[in-house]
C-alpha positions as CSV (number, residue, x, y, z in Angstrom):
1,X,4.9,56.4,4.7
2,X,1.1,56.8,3.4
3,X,0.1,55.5,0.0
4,X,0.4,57.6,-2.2
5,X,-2.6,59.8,-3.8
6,X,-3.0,58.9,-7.5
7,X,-5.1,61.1,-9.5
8,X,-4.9,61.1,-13.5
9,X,-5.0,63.0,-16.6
10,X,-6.8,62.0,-19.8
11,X,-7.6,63.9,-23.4
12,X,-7.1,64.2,-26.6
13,X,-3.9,65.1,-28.3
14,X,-2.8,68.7,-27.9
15,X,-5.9,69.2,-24.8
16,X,-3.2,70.4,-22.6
17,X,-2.0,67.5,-20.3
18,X,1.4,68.2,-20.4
19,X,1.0,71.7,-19.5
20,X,-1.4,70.6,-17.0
21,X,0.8,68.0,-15.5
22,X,4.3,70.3,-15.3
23,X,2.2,73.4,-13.6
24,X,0.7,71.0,-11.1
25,X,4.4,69.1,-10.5
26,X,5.4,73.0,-10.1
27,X,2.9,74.2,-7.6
28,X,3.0,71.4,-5.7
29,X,6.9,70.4,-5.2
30,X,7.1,74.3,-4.2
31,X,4.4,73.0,-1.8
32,X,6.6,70.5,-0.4
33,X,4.9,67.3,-1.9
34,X,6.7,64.7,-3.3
35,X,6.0,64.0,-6.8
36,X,6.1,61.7,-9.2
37,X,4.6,61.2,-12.7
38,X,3.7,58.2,-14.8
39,X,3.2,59.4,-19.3
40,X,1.0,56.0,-20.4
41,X,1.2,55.9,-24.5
42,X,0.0,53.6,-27.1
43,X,3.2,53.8,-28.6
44,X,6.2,51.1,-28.7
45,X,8.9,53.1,-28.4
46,X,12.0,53.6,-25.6
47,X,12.2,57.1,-24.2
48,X,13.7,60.5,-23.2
49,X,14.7,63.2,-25.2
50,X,15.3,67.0,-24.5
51,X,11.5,68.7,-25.3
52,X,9.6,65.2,-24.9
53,X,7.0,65.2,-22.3
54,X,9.0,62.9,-19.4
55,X,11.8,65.5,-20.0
56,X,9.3,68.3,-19.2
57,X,7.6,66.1,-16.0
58,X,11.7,66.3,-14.9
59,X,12.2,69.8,-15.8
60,X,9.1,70.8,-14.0
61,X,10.0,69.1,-10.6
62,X,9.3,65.8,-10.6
63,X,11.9,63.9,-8.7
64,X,10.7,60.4,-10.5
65,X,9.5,59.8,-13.7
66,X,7.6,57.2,-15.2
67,X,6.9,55.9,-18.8
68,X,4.4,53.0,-20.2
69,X,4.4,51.2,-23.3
70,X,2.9,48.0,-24.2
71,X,6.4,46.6,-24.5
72,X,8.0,48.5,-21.2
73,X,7.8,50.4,-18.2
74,X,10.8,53.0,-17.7
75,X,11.9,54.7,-14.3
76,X,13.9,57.6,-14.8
77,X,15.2,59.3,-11.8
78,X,16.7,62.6,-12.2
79,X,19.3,62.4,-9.4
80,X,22.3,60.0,-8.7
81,X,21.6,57.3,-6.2
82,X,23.9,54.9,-4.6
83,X,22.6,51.0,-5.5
84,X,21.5,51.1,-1.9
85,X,19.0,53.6,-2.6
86,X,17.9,52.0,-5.8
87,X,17.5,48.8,-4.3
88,X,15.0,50.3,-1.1
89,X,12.7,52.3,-3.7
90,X,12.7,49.1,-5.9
91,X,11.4,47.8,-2.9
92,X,9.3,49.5,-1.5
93,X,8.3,52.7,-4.2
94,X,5.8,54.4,-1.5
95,X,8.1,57.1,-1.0
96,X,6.0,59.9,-3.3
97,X,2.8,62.0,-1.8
98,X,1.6,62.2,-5.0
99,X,1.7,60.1,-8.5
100,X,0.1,62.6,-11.8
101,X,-0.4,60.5,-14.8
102,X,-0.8,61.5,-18.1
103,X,-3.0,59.3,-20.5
104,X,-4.8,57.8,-17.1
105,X,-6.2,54.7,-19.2
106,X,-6.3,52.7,-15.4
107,X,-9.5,52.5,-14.8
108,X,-9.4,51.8,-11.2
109,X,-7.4,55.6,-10.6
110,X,-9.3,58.8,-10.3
111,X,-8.9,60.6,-13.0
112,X,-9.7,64.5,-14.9
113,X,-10.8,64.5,-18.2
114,X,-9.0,68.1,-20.2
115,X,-12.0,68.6,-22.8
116,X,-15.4,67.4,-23.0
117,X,-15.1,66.2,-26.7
118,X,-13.0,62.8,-25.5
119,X,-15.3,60.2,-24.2
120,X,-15.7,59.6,-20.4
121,X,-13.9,57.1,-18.5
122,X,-14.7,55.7,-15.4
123,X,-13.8,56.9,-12.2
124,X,-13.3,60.9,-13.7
125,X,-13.7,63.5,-11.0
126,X,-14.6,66.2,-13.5
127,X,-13.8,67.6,-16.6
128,X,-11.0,70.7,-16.3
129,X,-12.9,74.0,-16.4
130,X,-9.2,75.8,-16.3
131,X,-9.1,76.3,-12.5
132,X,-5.5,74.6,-11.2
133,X,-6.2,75.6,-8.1
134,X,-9.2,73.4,-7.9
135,X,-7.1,70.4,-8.2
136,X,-4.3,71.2,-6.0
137,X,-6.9,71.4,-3.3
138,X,-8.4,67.7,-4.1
139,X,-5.1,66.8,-4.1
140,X,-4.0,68.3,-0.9
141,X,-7.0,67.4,0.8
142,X,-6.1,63.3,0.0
143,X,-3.1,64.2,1.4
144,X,-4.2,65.3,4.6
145,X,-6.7,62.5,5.1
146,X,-3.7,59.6,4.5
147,X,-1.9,60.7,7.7
């Protein structure tokens, strides 16, 4: 399988990521993509609880979620796998089309900034004007030039 496209998310508090992030897991599982997402905090805390935001990646689609402290990094994956299966996506984890991360503090991954009063980060596309279908398309297009 391809590598994976990676694009991120960043703003401030309450700018909409989540609700970014589960409409694009939506729109593009329904699309046949494989997705996974990645929530980066600054928090040092252990996760998942009904109405958090990895619960809502999950609810939304997203057939792997991630979750990054400065203490851990959590998998969860919302189906039951044999130890086989564990095993080959601990070893090898290229089997998603796409990764979304919320918080996108990497600054080596693309990345959309969700409101123009949080400062710039490097590698950002663009900041989100409200069009979804804008960013499907980037996606989609990364996709089709991997294969």
């Amino acid at each position: 399988m391809n590598e994976s496209v990676i694009v991120g998310f960043y703003g401030f508090s309450n700018a909409g990521k989540t609700t970014l992030i589960t409409n694009l897991i939506t729109q593009l599982t329904e699309k046949n993509f494989k997705v996974a997402s990645v929530k980066q905090t600054n928090h040092s805390y252990s996760i998942d609880s009904p109405g958090k935001d990895t619960w809502k990646h999950a609810k939304a689609g997203a057939d792997l979620v991630c979750f990054q402290t400065e203490i851990e990094t959590s998998f969860i994956v919302k189906q039951q796998m044999s130890i086989e299966k564990i095993k080959q996506i601990m070893n090898c984890f290229n089997c998603f089309d796409i990764i979304l991360v919320e918080g996108a503090k990497d600054k080596d991954i693309q990345k959309i900034r969700l409101d123009e009063e949080t400062p710039l980060r490097e590698n950002t596309l663009f900041t989100f004007d409200g069009d979804v279908n804008k960013i499907i398309s980037i996606i989609e297009t990364q996709c089709n030039r991997r294969e």
